[in-house]
C-alpha positions in Angstrom: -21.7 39.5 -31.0 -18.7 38.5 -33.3 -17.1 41.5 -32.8 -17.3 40.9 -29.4 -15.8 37.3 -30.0 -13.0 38.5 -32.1 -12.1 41.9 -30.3 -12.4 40.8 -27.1 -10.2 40.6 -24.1 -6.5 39.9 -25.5 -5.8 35.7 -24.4 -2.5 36.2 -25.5 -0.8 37.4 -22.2 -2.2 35.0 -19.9 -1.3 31.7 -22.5 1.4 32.0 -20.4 0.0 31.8 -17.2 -2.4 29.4 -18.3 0.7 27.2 -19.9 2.6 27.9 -16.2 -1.3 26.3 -14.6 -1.3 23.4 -16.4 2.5 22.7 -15.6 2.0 23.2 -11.8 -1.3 20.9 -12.4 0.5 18.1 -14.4 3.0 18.6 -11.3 0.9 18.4 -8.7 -1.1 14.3 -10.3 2.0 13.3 -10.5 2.4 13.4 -6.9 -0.8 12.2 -6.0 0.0 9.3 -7.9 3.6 8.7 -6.5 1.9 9.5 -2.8 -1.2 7.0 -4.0 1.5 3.9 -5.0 3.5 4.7 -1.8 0.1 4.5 0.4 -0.5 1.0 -1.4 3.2 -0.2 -1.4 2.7 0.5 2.5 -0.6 -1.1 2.9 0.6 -4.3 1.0 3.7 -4.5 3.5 1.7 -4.3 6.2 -0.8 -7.2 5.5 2.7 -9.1 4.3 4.1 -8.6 7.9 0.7 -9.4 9.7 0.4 -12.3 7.9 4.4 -13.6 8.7 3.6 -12.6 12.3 0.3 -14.7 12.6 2.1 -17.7 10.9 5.0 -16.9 13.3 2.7 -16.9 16.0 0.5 -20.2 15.3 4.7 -22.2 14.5 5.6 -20.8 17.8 2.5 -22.0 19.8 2.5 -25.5 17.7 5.7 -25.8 19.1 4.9 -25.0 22.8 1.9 -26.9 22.8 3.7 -30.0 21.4 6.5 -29.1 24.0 3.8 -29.0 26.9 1.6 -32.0 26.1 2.9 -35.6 28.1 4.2 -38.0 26.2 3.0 -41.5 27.1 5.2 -44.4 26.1 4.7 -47.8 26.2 6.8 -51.0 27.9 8.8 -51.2 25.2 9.6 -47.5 24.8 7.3 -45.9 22.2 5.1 -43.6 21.9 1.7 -44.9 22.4 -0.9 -44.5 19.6 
């Protein structure tokens, strides 16, 4: 068995490949990562403008409503309570 172990198949010719493998592998996290803070970059811009849009929204109806809604005023010109 050992001489199996040390004459076996020569590892020496594909340290190289293997070497070139791990590169390509390093490579390739990296861009999951990069593509992973992009995804959540987007996602947080996304909730960012939903929120200014709701609160956009709910200013912009405040603002109508108040328009819309009579205004009573008393004999001596002010608003009644």
């Amino acid at each position: 068995m050992w001489e199996l172990i040390l004459n076996g198949p020569d590892l020496t010719s594909e340290t190289p490949q293997l070497a070139q493998m791990r590169a390509e592998l390093v490579s390739i996290g990296e861009k999951e990562r990069i593509l992973r803070e992009r995804s959540a970059d987007r996602e947080a811009y996304r909730y960012l403008l939903d929120a200014h849009r709701l609160i956009a929204k709910a200013s912009l109806l405040g603002e109508q409503v108040l328009k819309i809604s009579p205004q009573e005023r008393g004999k001596d010109g002010q608003l009644a309570a």
